[in-house]
N, C-alpha and C positions, 0 to 999 in steps of 0.2 A: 566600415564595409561589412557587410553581410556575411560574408567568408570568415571573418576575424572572432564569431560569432558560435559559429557550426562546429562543434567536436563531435569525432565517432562516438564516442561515449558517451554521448546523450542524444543518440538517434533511439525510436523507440518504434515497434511494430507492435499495434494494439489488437484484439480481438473485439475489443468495444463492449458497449452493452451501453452501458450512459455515462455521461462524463465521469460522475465520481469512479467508478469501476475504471475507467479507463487511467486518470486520474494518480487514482492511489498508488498501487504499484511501481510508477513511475517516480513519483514525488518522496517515495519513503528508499527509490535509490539513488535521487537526488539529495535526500536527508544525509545518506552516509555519506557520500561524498562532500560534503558540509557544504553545498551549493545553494542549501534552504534551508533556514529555519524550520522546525518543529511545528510551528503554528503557521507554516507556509499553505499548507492544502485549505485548513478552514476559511484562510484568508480569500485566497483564493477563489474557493466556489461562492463564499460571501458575494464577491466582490463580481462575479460573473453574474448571480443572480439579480443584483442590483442594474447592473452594468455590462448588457452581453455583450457578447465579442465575435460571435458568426459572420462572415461578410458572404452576402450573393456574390458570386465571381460572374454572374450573367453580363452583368452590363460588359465586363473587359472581351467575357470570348462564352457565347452560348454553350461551350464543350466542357469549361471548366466546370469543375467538380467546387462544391462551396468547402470555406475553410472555418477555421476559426487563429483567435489572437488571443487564446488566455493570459493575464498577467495581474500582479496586483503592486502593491505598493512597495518602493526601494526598498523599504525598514524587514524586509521578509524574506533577502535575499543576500546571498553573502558575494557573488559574483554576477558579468555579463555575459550572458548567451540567450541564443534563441533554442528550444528546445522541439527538435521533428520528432510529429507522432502520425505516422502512417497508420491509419486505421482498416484494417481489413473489412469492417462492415460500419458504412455510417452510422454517426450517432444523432441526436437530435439537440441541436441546441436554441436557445433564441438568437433573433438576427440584431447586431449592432445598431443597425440605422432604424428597425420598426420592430422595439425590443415584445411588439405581442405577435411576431408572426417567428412558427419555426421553420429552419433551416434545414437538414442531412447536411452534414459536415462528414468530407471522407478526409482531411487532414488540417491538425495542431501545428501552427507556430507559437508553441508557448516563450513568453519572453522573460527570461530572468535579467532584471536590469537593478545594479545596484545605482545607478545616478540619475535621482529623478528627473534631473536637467533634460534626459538625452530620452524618455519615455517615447514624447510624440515621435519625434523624429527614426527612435525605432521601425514605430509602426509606419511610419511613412516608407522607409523603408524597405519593408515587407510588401508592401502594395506596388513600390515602385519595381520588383523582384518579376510580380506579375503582370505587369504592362511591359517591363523589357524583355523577358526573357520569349525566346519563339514559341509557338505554341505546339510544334512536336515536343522538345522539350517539356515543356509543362505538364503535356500527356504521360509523356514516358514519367515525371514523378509521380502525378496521381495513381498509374498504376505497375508502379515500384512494387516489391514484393519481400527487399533486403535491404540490409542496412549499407552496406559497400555501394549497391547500387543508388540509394537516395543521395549518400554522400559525393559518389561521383558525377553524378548528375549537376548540384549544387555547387558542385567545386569547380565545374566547367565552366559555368553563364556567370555566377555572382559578381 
């Protein structure tokens, strides 16, 4: 479950600029907390370049805001969670399903999963998040402003 997932301390409120910017800071206090490997970020933007992760949210609800799903391989990670990064000003990234069109992405479900078994179903997961959950709900996360309140929000529906 999604919930099992979400700690306060690894909610994040980004000012953006572009992913790495966005990115970094986050990943090097994921570093301290030994939740990542060292060579976790490289991997990472590697691995989104190759292989983006943006999704249109159009098709579920024209209102929604596009997201992204960063994540890279189990070997780079010491633990499971999904990592919220509410972004104050969209960033741009490529879109998963049509990796040459870009996307504005106002918020990161980044996923640290250490069992590659459980990858897809993750992300399955995160999509099935926003097909259930109501769409006032929804609204109220994309335009969150705090970290108490994304968590509260997510604590409610998941």
């Amino acid at each position: 479950m999604l919930r099992d997932l979400i700690y306060k301390d690894t909610i994040y409120i980004s000012d953006g600029g572009d992913l790495e910017k966005v990115l970094y800071p986050i990943v090097e206090n994921l570093t301290e907390k030994n939740l990542v490997h060292t060579d976790f970020l490289n991997n990472l933007l590697l691995r989104e370049s190759n292989y983006p992760t943006a999704l249109d949210l159009s098709p579920i609800n024209k209102k929604y805001h596009n997201i992204a799903i960063p994540h890279t391989e189990s070997e780079y990670v010491n633990d499971s969670r999904i990592i919220i990064v509410q972004l104050r000003k969209p960033i741009k990234m490529n879109n998963m399903i049509n990796p040459e069109e870009t996307l504005e992405v106002k918020m990161l479900f980044m996923l640290l999963n250490n069992n590659p078994e459980k990858q897809a179903s993750l992300l399955a997961d995160v999509m099935d998040f926003f097909n259930q959950m109501p769409e006032d709900k929804i609204m109220e996360l994309f335009n969150s402003s705090n970290i108490e309140e994304i968590l509260s929000i997510l604590n409610a529906k998941i």
